[in-house]
C-alpha positions in Angstrom: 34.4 -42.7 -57.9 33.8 -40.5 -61.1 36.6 -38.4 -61.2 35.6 -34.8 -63.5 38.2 -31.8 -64.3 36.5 -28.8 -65.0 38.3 -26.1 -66.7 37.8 -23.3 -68.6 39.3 -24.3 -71.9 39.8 -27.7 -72.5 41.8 -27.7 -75.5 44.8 -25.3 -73.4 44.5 -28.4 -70.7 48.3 -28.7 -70.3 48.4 -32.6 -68.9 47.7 -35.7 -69.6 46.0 -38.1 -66.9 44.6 -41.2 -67.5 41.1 -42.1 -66.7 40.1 -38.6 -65.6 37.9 -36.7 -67.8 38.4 -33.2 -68.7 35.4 -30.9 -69.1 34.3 -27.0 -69.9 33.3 -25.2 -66.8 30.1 -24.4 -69.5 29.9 -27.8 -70.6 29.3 -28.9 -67.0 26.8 -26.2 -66.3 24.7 -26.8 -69.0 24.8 -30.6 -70.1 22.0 -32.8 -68.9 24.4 -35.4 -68.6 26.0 -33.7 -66.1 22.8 -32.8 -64.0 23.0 -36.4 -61.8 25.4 -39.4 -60.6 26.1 -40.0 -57.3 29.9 -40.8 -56.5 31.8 -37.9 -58.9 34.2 -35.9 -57.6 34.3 -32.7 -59.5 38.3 -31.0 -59.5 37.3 -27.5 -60.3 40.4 -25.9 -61.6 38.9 -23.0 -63.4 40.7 -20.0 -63.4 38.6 -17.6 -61.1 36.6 -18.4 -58.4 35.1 -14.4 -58.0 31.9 -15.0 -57.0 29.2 -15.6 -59.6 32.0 -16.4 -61.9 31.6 -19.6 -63.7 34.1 -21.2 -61.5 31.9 -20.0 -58.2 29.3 -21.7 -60.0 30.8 -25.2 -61.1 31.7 -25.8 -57.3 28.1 -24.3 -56.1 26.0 -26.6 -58.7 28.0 -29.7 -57.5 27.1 -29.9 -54.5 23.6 -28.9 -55.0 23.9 -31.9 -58.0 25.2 -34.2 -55.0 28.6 -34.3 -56.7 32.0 -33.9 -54.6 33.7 -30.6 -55.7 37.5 -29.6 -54.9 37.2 -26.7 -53.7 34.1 -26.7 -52.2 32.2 -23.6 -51.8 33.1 -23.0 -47.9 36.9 -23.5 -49.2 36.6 -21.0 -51.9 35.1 -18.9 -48.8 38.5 -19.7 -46.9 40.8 -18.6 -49.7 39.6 -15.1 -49.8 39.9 -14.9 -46.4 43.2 -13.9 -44.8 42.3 -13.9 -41.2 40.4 -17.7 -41.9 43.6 -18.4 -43.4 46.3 -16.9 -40.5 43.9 -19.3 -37.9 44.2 -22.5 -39.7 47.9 -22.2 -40.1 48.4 -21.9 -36.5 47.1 -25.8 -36.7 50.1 -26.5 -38.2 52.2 -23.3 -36.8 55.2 -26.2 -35.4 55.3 -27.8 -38.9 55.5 -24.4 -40.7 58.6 -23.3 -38.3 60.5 -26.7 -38.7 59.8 -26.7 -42.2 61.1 -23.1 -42.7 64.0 -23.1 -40.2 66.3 -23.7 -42.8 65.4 -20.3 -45.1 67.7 -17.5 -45.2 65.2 -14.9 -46.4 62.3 -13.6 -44.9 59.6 -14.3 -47.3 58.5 -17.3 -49.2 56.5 -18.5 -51.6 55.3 -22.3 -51.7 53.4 -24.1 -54.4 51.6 -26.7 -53.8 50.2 -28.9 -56.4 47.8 -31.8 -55.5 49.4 -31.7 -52.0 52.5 -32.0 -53.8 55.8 -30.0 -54.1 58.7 -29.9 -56.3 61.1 -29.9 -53.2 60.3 -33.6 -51.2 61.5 -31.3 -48.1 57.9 -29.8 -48.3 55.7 -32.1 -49.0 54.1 -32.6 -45.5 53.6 -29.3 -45.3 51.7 -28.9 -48.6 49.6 -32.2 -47.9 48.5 -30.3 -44.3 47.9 -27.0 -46.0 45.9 -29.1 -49.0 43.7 -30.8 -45.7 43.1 -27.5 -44.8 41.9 -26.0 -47.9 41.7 -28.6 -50.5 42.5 -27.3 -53.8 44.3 -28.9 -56.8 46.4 -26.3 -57.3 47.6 -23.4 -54.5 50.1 -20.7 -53.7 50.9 -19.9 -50.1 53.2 -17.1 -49.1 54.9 -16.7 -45.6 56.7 -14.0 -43.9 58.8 -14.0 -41.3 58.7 -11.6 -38.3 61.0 -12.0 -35.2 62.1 -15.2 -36.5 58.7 -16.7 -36.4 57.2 -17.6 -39.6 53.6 -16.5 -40.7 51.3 -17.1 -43.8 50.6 -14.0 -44.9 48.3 -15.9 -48.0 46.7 -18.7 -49.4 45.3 -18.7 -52.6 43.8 -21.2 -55.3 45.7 -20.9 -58.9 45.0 -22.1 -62.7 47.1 -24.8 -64.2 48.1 -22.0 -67.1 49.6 -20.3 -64.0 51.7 -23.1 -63.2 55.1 -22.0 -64.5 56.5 -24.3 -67.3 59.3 -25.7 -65.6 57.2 -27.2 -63.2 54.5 -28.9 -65.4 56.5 -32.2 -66.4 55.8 -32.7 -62.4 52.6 -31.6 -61.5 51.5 -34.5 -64.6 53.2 -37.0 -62.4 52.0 -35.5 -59.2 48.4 -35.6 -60.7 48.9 -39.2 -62.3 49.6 -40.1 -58.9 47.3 -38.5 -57.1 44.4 -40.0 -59.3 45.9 -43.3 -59.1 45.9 -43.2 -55.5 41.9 -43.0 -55.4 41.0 -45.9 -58.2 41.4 -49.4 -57.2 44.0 -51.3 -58.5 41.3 -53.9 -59.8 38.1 -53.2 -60.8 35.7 -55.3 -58.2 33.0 -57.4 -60.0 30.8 -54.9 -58.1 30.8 -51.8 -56.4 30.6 -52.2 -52.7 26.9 -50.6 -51.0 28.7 -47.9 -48.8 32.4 -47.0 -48.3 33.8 -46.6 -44.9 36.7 -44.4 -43.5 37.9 -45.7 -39.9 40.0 -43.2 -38.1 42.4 -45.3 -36.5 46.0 -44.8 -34.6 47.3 -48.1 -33.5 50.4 -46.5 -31.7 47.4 -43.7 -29.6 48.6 -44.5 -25.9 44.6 -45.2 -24.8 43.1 -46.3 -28.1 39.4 -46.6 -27.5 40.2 -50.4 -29.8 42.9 -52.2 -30.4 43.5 -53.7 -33.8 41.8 -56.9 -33.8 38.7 -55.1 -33.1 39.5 -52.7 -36.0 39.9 -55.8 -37.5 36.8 -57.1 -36.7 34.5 -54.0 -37.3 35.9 -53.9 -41.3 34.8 -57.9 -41.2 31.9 -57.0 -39.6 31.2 -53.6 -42.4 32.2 -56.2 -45.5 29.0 -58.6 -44.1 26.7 -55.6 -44.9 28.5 -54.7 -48.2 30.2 -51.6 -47.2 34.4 -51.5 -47.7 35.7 -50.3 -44.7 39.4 -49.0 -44.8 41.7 -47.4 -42.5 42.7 -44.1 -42.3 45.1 -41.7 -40.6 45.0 -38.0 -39.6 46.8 -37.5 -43.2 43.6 -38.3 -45.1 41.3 -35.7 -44.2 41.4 -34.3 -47.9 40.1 -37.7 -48.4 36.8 -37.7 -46.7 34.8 -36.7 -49.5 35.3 -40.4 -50.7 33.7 -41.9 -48.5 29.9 -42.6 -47.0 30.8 -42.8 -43.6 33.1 -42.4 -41.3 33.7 -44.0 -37.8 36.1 -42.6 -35.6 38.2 -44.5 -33.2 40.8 -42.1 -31.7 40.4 -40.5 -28.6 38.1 -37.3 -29.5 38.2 -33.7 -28.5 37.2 -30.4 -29.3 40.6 -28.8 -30.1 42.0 -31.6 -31.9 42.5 -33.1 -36.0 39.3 -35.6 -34.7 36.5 -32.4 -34.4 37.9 -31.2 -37.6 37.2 -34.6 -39.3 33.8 -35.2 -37.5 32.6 -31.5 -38.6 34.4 -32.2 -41.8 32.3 -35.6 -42.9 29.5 -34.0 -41.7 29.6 -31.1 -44.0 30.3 -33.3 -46.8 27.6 -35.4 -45.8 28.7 -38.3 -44.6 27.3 -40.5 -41.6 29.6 -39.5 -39.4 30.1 -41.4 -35.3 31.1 -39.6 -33.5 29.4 -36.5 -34.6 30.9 -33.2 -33.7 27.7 -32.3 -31.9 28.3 -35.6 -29.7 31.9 -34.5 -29.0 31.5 -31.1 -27.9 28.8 -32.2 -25.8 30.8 -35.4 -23.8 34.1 -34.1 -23.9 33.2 -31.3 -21.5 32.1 -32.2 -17.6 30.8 -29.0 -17.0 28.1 -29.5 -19.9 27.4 -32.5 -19.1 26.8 -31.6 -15.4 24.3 -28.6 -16.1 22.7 -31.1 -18.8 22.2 -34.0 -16.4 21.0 -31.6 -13.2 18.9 -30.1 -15.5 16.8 -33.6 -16.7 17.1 -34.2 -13.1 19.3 -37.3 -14.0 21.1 -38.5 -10.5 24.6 -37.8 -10.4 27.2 -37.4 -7.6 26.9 -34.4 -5.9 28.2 -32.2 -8.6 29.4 -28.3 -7.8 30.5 -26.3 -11.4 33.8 -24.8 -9.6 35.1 -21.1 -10.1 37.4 -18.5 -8.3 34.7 -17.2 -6.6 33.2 -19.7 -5.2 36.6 -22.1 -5.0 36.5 -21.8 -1.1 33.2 -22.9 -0.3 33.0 -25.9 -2.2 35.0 -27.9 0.8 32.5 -27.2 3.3 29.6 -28.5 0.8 30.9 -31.4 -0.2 33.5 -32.8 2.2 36.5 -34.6 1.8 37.4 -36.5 0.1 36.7 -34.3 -3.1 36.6 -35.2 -6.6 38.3 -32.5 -8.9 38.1 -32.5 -12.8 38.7 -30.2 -15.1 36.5 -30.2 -18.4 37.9 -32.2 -20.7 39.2 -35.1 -18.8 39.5 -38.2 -20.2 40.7 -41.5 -19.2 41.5 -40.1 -16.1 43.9 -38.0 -17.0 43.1 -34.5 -15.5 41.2 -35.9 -12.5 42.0 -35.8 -9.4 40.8 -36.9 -5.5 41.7 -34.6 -2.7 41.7 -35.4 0.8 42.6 -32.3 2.8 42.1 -28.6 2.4 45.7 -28.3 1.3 45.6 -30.7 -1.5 42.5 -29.1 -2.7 44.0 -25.8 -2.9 47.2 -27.0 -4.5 45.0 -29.3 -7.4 42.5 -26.3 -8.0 45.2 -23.7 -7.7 47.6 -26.0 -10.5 44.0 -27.3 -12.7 43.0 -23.3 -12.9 46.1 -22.3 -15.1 44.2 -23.9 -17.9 40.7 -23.8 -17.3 38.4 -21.5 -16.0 35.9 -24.1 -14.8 36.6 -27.0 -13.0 33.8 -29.6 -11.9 34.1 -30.8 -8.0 31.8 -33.9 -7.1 31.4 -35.9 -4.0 33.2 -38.9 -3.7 31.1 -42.3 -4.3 33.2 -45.7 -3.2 32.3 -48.8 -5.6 33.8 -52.0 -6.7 33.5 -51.6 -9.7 32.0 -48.6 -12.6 29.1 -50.0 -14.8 29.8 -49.1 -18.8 26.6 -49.3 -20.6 26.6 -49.2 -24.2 24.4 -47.0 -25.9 23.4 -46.9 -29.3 20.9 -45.5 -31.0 19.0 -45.0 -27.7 19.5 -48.3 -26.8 21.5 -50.2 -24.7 23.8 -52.7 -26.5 26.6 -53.9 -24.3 27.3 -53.7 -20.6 30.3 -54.1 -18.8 31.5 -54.0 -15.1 34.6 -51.9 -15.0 36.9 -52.7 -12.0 39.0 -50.6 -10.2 42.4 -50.9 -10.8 44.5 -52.4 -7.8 45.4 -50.4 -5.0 43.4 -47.6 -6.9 40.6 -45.4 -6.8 39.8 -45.1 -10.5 39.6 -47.9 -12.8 43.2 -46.6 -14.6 45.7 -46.1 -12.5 48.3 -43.9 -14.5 51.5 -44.3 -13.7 54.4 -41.2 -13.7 56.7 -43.1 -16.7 53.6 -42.4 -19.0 52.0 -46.5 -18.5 48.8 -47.5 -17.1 47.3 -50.2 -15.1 44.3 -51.5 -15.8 41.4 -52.5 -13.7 39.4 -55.9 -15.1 36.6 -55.7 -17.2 33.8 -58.1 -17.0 31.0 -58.3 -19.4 27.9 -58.9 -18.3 24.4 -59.4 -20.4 22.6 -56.7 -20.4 19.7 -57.9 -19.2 21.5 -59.0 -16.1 22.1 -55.8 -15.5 19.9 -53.6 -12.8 17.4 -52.2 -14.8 17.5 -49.1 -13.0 21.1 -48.4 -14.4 20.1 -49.6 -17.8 17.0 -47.2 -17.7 19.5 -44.1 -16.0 22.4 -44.4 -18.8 19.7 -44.8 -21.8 18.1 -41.9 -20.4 21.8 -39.8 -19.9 23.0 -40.7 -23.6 19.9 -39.7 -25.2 20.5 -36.4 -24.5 23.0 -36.3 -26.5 22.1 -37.8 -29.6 21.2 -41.0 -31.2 24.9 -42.2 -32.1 27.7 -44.7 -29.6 27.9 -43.7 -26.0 29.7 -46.0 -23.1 27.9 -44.2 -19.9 29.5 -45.1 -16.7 27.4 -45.6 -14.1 28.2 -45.8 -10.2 25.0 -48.2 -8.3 24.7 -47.2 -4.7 22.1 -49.4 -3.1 18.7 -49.2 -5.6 20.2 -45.7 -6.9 22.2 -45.1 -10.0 24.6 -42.2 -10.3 25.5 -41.2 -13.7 29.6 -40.2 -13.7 30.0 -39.8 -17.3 28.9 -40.1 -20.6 31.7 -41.2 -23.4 31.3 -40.2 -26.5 33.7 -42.8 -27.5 33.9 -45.5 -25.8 36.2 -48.0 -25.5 35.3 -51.6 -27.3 38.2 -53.9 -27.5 38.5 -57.4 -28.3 38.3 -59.5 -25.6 37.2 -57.6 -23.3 33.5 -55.9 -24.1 32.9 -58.2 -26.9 33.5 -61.3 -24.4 29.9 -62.1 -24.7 28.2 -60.8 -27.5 31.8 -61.4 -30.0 31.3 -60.7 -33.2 27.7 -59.4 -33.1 28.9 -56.2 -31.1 30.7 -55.3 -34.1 27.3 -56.4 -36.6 25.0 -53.8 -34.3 27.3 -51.0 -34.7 27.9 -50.8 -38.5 24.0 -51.9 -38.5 23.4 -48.3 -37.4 25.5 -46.9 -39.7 23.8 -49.2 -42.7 20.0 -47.9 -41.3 21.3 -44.5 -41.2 23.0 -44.4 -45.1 19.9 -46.5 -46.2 17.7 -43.3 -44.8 19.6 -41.3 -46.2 19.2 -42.4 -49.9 16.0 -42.8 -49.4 15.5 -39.1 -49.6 17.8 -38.4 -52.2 15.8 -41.6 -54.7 18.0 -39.8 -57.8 20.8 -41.6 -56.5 
């Protein structure tokens, strides 16, 4: 990727760093030759970002020119904003204490250059404030009150203001930093698409393991896109890249909807999309949305204080109790007596005001259909696990067990639940769903749909192998293909 600093003055540029050009804010405003290129990241470092200043303008014409500025508008928007920046920093409130602790006095001021500070004993907290914000160069200031520490600011700074003891470092902090995003080798070509895979091979219920991380980048270098791994630490990163594929456990309140929201705004192809998230990750959406398309479910009753006591005598025992953001069966519970409901509800409502109850269905076995692009891909029979009722058995020393999982062609597959779970996931969107489906006789009861869903080797890919992977970045290819399409200058 291009790499472009835009400054004021040139000539008063005080470093040196190979392969990145420096250019007047003007300059950039007004040459042709800036006007196109796809793939240039645009480091706006001028020294005021007022609005309708040329600064506000180098970062507004980028994007509108397709080019990646740092900051970005919506930043710029951020910095101004004390409140905006008081709620992000309680995303990283437990890093700010720890990091802190150690300070006698009650105010502080941190610099933070290209996530980067002087003292190693703050760099992870500069490169979470720098995700947060993304600007080359910034200067927070905390206070503390009652021996909790707060940022009181947050704002974007020139490198003139960049005191001169501190430039012979921000050069190597920049060299680095540049470095960092170049290949060591220039490649004979430039790859078709670039990838980011969000990836955690330590997450306790990963929804792959690593030889099917392994295979999706084989499967992404087939259709010339480079495919890479990254980590919750390379969200100021995202801007590289022309997709993004997560593969961590998803939820609203959590570093995976900033990065899905994030790659969207910047434009990205993003699975899964934040819409997708907020939408699966709650049961009590998902049970108004499928009653509403009149999509067969288990008896399903949205539970509330008010109504907590009659929901017994409706359903019958035994009862089914979730709260909304459940997920791998964590947070869901089967009650057999009036006391245990009121117990589970009484314990589930200190956290939620909402709880789903649904009527207890007894299977063999859960179907998982694949879904993608509203279309079903892969299907799987999910066992339960032994001597269980749910197809993970968690057990109190933080393990699971494991039910098997059978894969099964799809068009072996009751056509009923193929038609049911195409029809579910489609409400959501057009991206990768893993609907579980209970059969009762002819009928097919939709439990869930997963906006993430779990595809591991050797176990959904039994049958289809390596051409599960080829579908999926497929979509992704179709999608950045449609994309250029309307942007031809590219």
């Amino acid at each position: 990727m291009r790499s472009l600093i835009v400054v004021n003055q040139p000539e008063r540029w005080p470093f040196s760093i190979p392969g990145v050009e420096v250019v007047a804010a003007r300059t950039y405003l007004t040459d042709p030759a800036f006007l196109s290129g796809r793939h240039t990241r645009v480091y706006n470092l001028c020294r005021s970002y007022r609005y309708q200043s040329v600064g506000y303008y180098v970062s507004l014409l980028a994007e509108a020119r397709g080019h990646r500025p740092l900051p970005s508008v919506a930043t710029i928007q951020d910095l101004k904003s004390t409140v905006v920046a008081r709620i992000l920093s309680g995303e990283v409130d437990e890093l700010i204490q720890k990091s802190l602790a150690p300070l006698k006095t009650d105010r502080f001021v941190l610099s933070i250059y290209f996530a980067r500070n002087t003292a190693k004993a703050y760099d992870r907290l500069c490169q979470q404030l720098y995700n947060q914000f993304q600007a080359p160069l910034m200067r927070a200031t905390f206070v503390r009150h009652d021996a909790h520490w707060e940022m009181q600011d947050i704002s974007s700074i020139s490198a003139s203001d960049v005191p001169e003891s501190h430039r012979p470092f921000v050069a190597e902090v920049a060299k680095s930093f540049f470095a960092g995003r170049r290949p060591t080798h220039k490649p004979k070509t430039p790859p078709r698409y670039t990838m980011g895979i969000l990836y955690d091979p330590a997450e306790a219920h990963s929804p792959s393991n690593d030889k099917a991380i392994a295979k999706f980048i084989r499967a992404a270098e087939n259709f010339d896109i480079e495919a890479e791994v990254i980590s919750r630490d390379d969200y100021s990163r995202l801007a590289e890249f022309d997709a993004l594929f997560i593969r961590q456990t998803t939820a609203v309140n959590h570093f995976t909807f900033r990065f899905a929201s994030r790659a969207q705004a910047e434009g990205l192809v993003v699975v899964d999309d934040p819409q997708s998230i907020l939408r699966c990750t709650n049961k009590v959406y998902l049970a108004e949305l499928l009653d509403r398309h009149d999509i067969l479910a288990p008896r399903t009753i949205i539970v509330h204080k008010d109504n907590v006591d009659e929901v017994p005598a409706a359903l019958g025992f035994p009862i089914i109790l979730k709260q909304p953001d459940s997920a791998f069966s964590l947070g869901v519970k089967k009650v057999k007596t009036r006391e245990e409901y009121d117990a589970v509800t009484a314990e589930l409502f200190e956290d939620t005001d909402l709880l789903i109850a649904q009527e207890f269905l007894v299977t063999d076995f859960d179907w998982r259909i694949g879904v993608l692009d509203r279309k079903a891909i892969y299907a799987a029979k999910y066992f339960m696990a032994r001597k269980h009722w749910q197809i993970i058995s968690n057990q109190a020393d933080g393990g699971a067990d494991y039910g098997k999982v059978e894969a099964v062609p799809v068009e072996l597959v009751p056509q009923q639940v193929i038609r049911t779970a195409v029809k579910a996931a489609s409400l959501i969107g057009d991206g990768l769903y893993g609907v579980d489906v209970k059969q009762s006789g002819r009928s097919a009861y939709v439990i869930e749909v997963n906006d993430n869903p779990s595809i591991d080797a050797g176990y959904e890919d039994t049958l289809l192998k390596d051409a599960l992977y080829e579908r999926i970045i497929e979509h992704f290819v179709r999608k950045l293909d449609r994309r250029k399409e309307r942007r031809p200058e590219e």
